[in-house]
GUBA-207814 format. One record per residue: x, y, z of N, C-alpha, C in turn; residue number from 1. Coordinates in nm, 2 decimals, padded with zeros to 4 digits. Last residue first. Layout:
> npx  npy  npz  capx  capy  capz  cpx  cpy  cpz  k
> X  Y  Z  X  Y  Z  X  Y  Z  NUM
...
// end
This chain:
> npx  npy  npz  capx  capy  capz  cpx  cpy  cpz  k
> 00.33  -03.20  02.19  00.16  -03.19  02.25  00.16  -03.34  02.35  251
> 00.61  -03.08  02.24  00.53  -03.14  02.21  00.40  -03.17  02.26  250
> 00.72  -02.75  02.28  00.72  -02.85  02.36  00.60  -02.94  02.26  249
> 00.85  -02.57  01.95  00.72  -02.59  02.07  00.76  -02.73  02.09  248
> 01.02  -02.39  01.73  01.04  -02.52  01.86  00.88  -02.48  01.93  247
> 00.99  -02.24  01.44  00.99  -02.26  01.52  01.00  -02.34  01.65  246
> 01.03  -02.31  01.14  01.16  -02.30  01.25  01.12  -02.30  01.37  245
> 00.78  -02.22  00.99  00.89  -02.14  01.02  00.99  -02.13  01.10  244
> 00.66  -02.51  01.06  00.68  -02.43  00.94  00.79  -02.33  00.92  243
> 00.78  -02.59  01.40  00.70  -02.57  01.30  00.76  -02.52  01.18  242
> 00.88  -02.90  01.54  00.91  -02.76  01.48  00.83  -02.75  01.41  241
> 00.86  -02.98  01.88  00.78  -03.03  01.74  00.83  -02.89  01.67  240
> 00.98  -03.24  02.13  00.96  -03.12  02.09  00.88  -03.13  01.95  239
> 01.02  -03.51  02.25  01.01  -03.42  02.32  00.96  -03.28  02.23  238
> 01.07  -03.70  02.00  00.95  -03.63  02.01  00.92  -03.54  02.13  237
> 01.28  -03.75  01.91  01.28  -03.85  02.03  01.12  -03.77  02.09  236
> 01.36  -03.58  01.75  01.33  -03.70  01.65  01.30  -03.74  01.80  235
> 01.39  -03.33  01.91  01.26  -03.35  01.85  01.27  -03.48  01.74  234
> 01.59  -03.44  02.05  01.49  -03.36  02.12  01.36  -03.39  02.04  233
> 01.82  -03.37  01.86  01.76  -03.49  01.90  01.65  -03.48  01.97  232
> 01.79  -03.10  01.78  01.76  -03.20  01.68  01.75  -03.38  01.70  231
> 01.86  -03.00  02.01  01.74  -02.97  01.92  01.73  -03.05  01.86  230
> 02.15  -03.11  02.00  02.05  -03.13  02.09  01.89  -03.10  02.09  229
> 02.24  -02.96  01.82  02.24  -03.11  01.81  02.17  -03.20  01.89  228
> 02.24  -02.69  01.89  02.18  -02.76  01.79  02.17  -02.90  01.76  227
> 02.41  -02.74  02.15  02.28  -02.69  02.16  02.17  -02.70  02.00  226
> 02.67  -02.80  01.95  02.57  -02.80  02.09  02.47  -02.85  02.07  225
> 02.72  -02.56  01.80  02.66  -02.64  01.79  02.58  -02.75  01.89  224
> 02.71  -02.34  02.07  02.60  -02.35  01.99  02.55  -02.48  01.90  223
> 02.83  -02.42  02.37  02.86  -02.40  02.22  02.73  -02.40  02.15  222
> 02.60  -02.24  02.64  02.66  -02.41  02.59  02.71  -02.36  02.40  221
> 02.34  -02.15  02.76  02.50  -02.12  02.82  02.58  -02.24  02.75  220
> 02.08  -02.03  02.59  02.14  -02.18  02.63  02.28  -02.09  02.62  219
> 02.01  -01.85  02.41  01.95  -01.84  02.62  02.00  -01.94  02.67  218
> 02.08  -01.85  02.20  02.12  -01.74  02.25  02.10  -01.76  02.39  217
> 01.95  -02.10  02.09  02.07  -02.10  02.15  02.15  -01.97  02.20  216
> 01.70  -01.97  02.05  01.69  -02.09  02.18  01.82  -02.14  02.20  215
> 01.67  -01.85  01.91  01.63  -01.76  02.02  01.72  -01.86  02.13  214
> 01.71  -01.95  01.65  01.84  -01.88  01.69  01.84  -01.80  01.84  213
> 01.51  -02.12  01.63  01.63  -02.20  01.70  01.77  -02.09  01.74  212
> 01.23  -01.92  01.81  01.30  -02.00  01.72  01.48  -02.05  01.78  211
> 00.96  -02.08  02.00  01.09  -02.00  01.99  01.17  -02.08  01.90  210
> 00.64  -02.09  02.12  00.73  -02.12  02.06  00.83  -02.00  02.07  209
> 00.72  -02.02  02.47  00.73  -02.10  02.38  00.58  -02.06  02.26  208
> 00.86  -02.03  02.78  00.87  -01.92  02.68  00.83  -02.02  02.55  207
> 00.86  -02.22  02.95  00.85  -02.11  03.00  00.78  -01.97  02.90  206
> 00.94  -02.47  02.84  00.80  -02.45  02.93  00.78  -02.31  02.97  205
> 01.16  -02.36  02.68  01.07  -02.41  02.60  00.93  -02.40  02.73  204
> 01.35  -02.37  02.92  01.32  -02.25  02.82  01.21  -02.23  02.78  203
> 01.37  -02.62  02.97  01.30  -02.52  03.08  01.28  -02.43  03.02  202
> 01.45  -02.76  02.75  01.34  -02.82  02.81  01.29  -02.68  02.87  201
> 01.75  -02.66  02.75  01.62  -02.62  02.66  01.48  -02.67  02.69  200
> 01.83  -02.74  03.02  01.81  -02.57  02.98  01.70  -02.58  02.84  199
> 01.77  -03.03  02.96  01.72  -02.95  03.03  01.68  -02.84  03.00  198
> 01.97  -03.02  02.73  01.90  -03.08  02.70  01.79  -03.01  02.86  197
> 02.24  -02.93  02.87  02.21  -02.87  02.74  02.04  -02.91  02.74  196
> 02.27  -03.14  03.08  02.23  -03.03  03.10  02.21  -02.96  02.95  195
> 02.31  -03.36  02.88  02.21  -03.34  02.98  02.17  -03.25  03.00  194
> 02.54  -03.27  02.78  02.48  -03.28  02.71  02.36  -03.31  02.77  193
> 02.76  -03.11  03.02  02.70  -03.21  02.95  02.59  -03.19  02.85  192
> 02.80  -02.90  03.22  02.85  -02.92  03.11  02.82  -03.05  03.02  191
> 02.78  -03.10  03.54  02.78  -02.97  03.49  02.84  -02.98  03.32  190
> 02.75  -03.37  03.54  02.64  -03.31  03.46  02.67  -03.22  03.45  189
> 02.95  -03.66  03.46  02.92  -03.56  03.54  02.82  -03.48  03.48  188
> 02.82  -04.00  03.45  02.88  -03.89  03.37  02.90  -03.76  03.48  187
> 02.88  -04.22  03.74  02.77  -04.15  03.65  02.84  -04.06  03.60  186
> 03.02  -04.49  03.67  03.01  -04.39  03.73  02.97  -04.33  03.66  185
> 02.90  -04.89  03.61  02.96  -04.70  03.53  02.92  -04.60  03.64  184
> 02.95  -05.20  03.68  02.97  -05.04  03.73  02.99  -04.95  03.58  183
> 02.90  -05.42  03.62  02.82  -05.40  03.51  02.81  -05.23  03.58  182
> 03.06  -05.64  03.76  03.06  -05.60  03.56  03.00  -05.51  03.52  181
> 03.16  -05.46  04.04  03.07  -05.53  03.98  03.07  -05.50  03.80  180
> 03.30  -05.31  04.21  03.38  -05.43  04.15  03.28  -05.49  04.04  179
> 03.16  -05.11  04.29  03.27  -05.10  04.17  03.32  -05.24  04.14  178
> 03.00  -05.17  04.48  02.96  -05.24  04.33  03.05  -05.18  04.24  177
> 03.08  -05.11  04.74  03.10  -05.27  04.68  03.07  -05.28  04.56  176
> 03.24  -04.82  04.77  03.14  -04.82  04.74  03.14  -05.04  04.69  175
> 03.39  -04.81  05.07  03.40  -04.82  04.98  03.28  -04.83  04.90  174
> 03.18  -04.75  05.36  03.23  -04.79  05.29  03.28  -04.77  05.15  173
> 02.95  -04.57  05.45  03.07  -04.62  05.60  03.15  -04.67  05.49  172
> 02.75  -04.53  05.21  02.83  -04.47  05.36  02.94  -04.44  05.37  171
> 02.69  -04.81  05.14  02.78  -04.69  05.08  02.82  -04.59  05.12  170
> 02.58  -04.91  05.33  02.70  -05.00  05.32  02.78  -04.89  05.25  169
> 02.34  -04.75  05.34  02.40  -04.80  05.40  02.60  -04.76  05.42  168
> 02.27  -04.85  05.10  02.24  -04.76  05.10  02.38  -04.70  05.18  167
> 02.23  -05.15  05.14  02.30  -05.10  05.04  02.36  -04.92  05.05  166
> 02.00  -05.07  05.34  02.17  -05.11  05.43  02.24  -05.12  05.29  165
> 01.76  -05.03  05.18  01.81  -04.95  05.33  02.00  -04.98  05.38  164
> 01.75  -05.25  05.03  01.83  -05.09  04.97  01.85  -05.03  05.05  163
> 01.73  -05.45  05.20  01.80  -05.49  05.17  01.87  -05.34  05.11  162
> 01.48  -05.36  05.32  01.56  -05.33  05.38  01.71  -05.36  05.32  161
> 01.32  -05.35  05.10  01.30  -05.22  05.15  01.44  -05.21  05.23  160
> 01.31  -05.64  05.04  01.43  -05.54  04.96  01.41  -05.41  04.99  159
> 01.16  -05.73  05.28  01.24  -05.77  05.24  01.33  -05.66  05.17  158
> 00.91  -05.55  05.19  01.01  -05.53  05.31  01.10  -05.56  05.31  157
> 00.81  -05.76  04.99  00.86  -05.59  04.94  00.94  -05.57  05.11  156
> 00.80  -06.04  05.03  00.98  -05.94  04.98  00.94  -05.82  04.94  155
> 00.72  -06.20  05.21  00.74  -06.02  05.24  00.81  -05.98  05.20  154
> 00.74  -06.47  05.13  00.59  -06.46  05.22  00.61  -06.24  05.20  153
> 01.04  -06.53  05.07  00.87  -06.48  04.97  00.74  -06.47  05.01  152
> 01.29  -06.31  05.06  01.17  -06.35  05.18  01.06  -06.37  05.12  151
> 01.58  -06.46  04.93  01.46  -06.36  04.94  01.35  -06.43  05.04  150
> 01.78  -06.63  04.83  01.77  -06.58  05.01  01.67  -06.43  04.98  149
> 01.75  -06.70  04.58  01.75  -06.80  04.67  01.73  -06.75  04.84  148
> 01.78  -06.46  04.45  01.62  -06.54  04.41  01.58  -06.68  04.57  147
> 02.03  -06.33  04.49  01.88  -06.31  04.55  01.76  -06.35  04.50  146
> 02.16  -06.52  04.33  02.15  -06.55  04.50  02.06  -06.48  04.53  145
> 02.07  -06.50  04.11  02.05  -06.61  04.16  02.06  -06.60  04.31  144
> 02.13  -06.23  04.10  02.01  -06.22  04.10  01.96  -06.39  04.10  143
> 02.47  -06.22  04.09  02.36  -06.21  04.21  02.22  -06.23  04.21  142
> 02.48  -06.32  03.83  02.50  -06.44  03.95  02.46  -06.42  04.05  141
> 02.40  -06.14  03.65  02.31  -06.28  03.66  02.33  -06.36  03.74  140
> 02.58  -05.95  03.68  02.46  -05.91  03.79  02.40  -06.07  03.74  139
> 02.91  -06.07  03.77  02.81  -06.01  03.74  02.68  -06.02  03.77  138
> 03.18  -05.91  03.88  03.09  -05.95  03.95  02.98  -05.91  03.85  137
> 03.46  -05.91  03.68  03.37  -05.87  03.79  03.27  -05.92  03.80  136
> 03.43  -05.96  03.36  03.57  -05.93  03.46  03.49  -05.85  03.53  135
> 03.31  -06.30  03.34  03.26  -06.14  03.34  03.38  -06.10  03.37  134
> 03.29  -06.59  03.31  03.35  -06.53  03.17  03.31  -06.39  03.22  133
> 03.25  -06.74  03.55  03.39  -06.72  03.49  03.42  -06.63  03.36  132
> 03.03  -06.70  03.83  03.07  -06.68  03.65  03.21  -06.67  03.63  131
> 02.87  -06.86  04.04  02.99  -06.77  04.01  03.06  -06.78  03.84  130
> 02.66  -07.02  04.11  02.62  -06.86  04.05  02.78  -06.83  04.01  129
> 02.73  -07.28  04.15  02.70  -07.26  04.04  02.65  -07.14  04.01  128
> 02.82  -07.23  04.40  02.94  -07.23  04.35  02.89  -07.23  04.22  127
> 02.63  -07.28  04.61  02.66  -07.11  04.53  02.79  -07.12  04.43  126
> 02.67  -07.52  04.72  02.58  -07.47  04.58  02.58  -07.36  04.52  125
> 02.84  -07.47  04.91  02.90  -07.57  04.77  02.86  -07.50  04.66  124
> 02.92  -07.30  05.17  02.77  -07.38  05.07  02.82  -07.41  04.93  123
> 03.13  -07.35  05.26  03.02  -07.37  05.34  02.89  -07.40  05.30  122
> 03.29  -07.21  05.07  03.34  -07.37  05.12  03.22  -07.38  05.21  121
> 03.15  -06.99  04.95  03.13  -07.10  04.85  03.21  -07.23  04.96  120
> 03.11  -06.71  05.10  03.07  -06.87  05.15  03.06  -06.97  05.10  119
> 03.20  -06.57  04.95  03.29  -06.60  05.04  03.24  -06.69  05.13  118
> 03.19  -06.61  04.57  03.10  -06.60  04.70  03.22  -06.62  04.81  117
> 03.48  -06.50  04.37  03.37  -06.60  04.42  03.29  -06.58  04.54  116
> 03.69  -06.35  04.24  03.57  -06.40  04.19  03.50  -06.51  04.21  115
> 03.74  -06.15  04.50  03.72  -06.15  04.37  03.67  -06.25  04.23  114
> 03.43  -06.19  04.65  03.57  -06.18  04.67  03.60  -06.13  04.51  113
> 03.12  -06.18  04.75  03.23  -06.23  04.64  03.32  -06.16  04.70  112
> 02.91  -06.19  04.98  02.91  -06.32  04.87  03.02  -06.30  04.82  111
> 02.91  -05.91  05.09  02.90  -06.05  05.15  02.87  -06.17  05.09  110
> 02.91  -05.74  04.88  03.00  -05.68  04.98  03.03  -05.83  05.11  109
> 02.79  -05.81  04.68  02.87  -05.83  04.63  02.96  -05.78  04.78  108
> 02.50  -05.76  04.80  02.55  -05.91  04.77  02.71  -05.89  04.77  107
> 02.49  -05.52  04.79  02.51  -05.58  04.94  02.56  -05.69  04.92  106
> 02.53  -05.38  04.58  02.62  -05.36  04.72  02.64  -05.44  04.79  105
> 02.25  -05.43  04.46  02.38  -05.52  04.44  02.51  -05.47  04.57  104
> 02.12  -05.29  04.60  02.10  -05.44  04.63  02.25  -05.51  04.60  103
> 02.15  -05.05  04.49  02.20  -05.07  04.69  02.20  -05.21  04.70  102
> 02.08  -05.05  04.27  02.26  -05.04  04.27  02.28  -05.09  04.41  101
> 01.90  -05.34  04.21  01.93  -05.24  04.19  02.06  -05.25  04.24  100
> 01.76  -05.68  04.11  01.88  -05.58  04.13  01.81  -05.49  04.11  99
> 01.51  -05.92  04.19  01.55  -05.80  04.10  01.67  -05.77  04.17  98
> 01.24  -06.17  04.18  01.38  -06.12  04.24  01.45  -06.02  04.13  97
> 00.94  -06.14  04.40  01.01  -06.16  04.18  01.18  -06.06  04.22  96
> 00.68  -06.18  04.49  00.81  -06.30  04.52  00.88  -06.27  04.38  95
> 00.50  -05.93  04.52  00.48  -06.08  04.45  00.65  -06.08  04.50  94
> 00.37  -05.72  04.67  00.45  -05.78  04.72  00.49  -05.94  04.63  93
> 00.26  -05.52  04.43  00.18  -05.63  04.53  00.22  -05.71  04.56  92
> 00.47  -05.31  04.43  00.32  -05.29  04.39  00.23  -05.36  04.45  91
> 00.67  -05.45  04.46  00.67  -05.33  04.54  00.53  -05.29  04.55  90
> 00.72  -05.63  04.30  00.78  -05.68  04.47  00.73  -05.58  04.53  89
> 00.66  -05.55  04.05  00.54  -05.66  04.12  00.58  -05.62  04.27  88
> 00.87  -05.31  04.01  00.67  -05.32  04.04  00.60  -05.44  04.10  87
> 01.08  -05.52  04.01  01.05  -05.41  04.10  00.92  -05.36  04.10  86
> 01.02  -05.63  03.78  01.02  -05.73  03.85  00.98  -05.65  04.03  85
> 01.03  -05.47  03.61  00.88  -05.53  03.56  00.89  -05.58  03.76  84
> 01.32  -05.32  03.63  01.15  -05.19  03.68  01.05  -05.31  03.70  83
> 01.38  -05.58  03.48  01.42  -05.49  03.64  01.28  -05.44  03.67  82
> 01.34  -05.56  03.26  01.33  -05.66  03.30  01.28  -05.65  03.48  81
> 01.15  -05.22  03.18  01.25  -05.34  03.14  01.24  -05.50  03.19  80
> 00.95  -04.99  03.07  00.96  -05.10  03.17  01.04  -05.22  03.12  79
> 00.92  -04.81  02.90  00.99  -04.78  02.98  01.01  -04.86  03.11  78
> 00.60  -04.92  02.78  00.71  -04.85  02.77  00.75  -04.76  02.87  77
> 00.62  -05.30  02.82  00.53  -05.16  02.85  00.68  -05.08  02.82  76
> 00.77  -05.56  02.87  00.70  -05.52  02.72  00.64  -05.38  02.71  75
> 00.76  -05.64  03.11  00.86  -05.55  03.04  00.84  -05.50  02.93  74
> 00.44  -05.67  03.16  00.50  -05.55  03.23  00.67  -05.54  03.15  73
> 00.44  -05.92  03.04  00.35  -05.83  02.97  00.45  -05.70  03.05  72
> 00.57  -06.09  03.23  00.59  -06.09  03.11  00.57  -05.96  03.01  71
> 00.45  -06.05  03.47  00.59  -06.02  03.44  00.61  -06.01  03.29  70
> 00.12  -05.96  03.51  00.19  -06.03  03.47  00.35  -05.93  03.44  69
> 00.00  -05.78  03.60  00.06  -05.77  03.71  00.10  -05.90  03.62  68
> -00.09  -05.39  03.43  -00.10  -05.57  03.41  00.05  -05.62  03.57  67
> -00.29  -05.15  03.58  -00.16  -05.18  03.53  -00.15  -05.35  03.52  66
> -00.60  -05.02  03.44  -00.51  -05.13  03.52  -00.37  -05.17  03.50  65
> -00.70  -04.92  03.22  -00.67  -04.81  03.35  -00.61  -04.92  03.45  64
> -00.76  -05.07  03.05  -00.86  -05.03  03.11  -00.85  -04.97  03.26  63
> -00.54  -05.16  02.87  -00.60  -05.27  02.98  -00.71  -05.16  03.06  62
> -00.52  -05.00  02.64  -00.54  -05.11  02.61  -00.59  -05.20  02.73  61
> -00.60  -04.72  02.72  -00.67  -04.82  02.62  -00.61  -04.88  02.58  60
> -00.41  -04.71  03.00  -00.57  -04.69  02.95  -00.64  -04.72  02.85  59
> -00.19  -04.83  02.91  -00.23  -04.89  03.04  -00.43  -04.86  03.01  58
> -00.11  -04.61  02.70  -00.11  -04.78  02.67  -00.20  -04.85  02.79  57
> -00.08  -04.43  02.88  -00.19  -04.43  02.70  -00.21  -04.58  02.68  56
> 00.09  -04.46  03.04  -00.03  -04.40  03.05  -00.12  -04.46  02.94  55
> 00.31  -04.46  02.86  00.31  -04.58  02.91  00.09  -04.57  02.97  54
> 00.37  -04.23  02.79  00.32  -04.31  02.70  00.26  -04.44  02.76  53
> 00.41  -04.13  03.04  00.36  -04.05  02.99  00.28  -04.19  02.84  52
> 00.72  -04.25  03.09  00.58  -04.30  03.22  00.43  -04.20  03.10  51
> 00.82  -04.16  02.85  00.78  -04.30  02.92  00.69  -04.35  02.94  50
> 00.87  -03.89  02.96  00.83  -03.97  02.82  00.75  -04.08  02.84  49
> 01.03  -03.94  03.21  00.87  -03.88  03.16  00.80  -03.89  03.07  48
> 01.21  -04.01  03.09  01.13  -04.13  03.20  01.05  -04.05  03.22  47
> 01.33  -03.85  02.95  01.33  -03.94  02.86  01.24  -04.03  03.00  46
> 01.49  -03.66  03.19  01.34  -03.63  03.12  01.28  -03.72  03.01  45
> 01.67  -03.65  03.35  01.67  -03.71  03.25  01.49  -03.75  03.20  44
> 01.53  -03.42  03.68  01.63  -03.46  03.52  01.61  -03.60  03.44  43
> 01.38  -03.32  03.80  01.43  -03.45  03.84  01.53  -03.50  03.72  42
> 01.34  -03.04  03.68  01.38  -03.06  03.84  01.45  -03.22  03.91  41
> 01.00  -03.14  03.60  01.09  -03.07  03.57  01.19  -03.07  03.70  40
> 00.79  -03.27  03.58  00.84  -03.34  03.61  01.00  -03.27  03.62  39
> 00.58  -03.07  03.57  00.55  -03.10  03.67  00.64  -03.21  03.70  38
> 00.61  -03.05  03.31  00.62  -02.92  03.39  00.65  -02.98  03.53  37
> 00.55  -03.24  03.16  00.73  -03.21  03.18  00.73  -03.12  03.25  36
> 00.28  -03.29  03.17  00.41  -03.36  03.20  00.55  -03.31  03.27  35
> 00.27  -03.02  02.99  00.19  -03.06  03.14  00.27  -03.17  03.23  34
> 00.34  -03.14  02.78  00.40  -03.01  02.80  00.38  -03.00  02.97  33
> 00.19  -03.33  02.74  00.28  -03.38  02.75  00.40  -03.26  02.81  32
> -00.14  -03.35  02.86  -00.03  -03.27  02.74  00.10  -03.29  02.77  31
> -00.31  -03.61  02.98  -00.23  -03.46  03.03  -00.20  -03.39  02.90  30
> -00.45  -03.85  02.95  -00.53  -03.74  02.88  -00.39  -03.59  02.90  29
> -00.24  -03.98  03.12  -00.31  -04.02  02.94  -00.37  -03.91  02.91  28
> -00.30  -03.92  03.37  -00.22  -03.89  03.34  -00.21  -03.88  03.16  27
> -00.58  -04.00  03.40  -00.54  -03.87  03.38  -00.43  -03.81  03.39  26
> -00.56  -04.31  03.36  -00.62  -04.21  03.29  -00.59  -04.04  03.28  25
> -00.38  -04.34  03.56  -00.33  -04.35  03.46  -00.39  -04.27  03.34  24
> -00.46  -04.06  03.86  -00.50  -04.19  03.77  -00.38  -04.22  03.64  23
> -00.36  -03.85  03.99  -00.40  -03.89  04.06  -00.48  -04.07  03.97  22
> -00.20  -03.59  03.87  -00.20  -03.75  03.80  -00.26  -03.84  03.86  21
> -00.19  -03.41  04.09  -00.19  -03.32  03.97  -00.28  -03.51  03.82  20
> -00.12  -03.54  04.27  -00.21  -03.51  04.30  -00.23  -03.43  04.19  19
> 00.12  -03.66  04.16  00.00  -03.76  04.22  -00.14  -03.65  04.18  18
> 00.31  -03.44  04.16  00.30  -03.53  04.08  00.22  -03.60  04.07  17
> 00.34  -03.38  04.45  00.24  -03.29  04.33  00.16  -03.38  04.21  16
> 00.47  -03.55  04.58  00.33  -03.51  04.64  00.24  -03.44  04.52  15
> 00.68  -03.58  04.39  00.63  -03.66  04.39  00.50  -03.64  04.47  14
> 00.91  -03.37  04.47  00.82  -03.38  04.34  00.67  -03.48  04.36  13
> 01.06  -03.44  04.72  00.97  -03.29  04.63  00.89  -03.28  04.55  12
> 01.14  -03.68  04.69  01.00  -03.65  04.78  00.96  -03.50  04.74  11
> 01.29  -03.64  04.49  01.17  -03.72  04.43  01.09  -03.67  04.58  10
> 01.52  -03.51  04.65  01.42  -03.47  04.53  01.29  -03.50  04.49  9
> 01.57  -03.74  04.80  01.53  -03.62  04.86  01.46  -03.49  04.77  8
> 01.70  -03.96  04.68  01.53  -03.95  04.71  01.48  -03.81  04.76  7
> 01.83  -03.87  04.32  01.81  -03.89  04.47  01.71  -03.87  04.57  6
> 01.81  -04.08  04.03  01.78  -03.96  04.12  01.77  -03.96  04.26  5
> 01.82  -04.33  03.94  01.95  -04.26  03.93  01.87  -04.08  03.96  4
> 01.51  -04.34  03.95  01.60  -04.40  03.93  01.73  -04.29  03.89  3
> 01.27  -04.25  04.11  01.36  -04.27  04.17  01.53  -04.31  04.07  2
> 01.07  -04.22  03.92  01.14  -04.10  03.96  01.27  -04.13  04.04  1
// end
């Protein structure tokens, strides 16, 4: 929930969310429609998907246990390198060094310049994180220095505080990870194709089935649009047409 959403949302969501999903299992058994009700509000709705499949997988194949191997955890759906390494550190404090956006802040606001640590004459050996082929700061040089200055007796605290003063640092500050290889400013969303993709989501939970000429008359957006987004919607299986055109939320 948290990712590229703000926490003051997710704490809205997130007491229901439990208590409605209180297991993997009963999240696995929900309706997918049930899902997106209750995940509605946090936007990019493709990490409901996800966490939703991911359910299914966790209950028959490991028996309602999430696996605490690294390996196995990026291979789950909607778990990458990152999220695998952030569940261990967060889940059961394991020692597994990760980026996010506040982390990277921090490095990049007290290690580089422009393209080197600012303590490379004091410590020599950071001189083998600094890349010459990124234009900026990239993330495989920080995630050496935070492999090397992590707390491994308490790195979930450890990066609790490290995203506390990223957080921070963005404040009182320029933001530090523009400089970084791997910055995008977020799209904007009024007018997007996001938002297109919502309004029909919310439509659809409200009022459903509905045909496609119902469902771009109530979307505020060009029509093709709003058809193009239908039609991604349902190859990405958020949706299901029926026989006669109709849209329903997927089961």
């Amino acid at each position: 929930m948290l990712q590229q959403t703000q926490v003051t949302r997710v704490l809205e969501k997130y007491p229901a969310f439990v208590r409605q999903f209180p297991s993997w299992q009963a999240l696995a058994r929900a309706p997918q429609s049930e899902v997106l009700r209750l995940w509605s509000g946090l936007g990019y709705n493709r990490r409901a998907l996800h966490l939703h499949r991911l359910a299914k997988v966790v209950s028959e194949k490991y028996r309602g246990r999430l696996p605490r191997s690294f390996e196995i955890l990026k291979t789950l759906p909607g778990i990458g390198p990152a999220t695998a390494a952030a569940v261990r550190a967060f889940a059961w404090n394991e020692p597994t060094p990760f980026i996010e956006t506040n982390i990277r802040a921090v490095f990049i606001r007290h290690f580089f310049t422009r393209a080197r640590p600012k303590t490379a004459a004091r410590h020599t050996n950071i001189l083998q994180y600094v890349s010459v082929s990124c234009d900026g700061v990239c993330d495989r040089d920080i995630l050496l220095l935070v492999a090397e200055t992590m707390d491994g007796k308490n790195p979930r605290e450890w990066f609790y505080a490290l995203m506390d003063y990223g957080a921070y640092l963005k404040q009182k500050h320029r933001n530090p990870s523009r400089r970084s290889a791997h910055y995008a400013k977020q799209s904007r969303f009024e007018g997007s194709d996001r938002q297109i993709r919502g309004a029909v989501l919310r439509i659809l939970l409200n009022s459903s089935p509905l045909a496609e000429k119902e469902i771009t008359r109530r979307v505020s957006a060009d029509k093709k649009r709003v058809l193009t987004q239908l039609r991604a919607l349902e190859a990405e299986k958020f949706l299901r047409k029926s026989g006669n055109g109709a849209y329903t939320l997927a089961a």
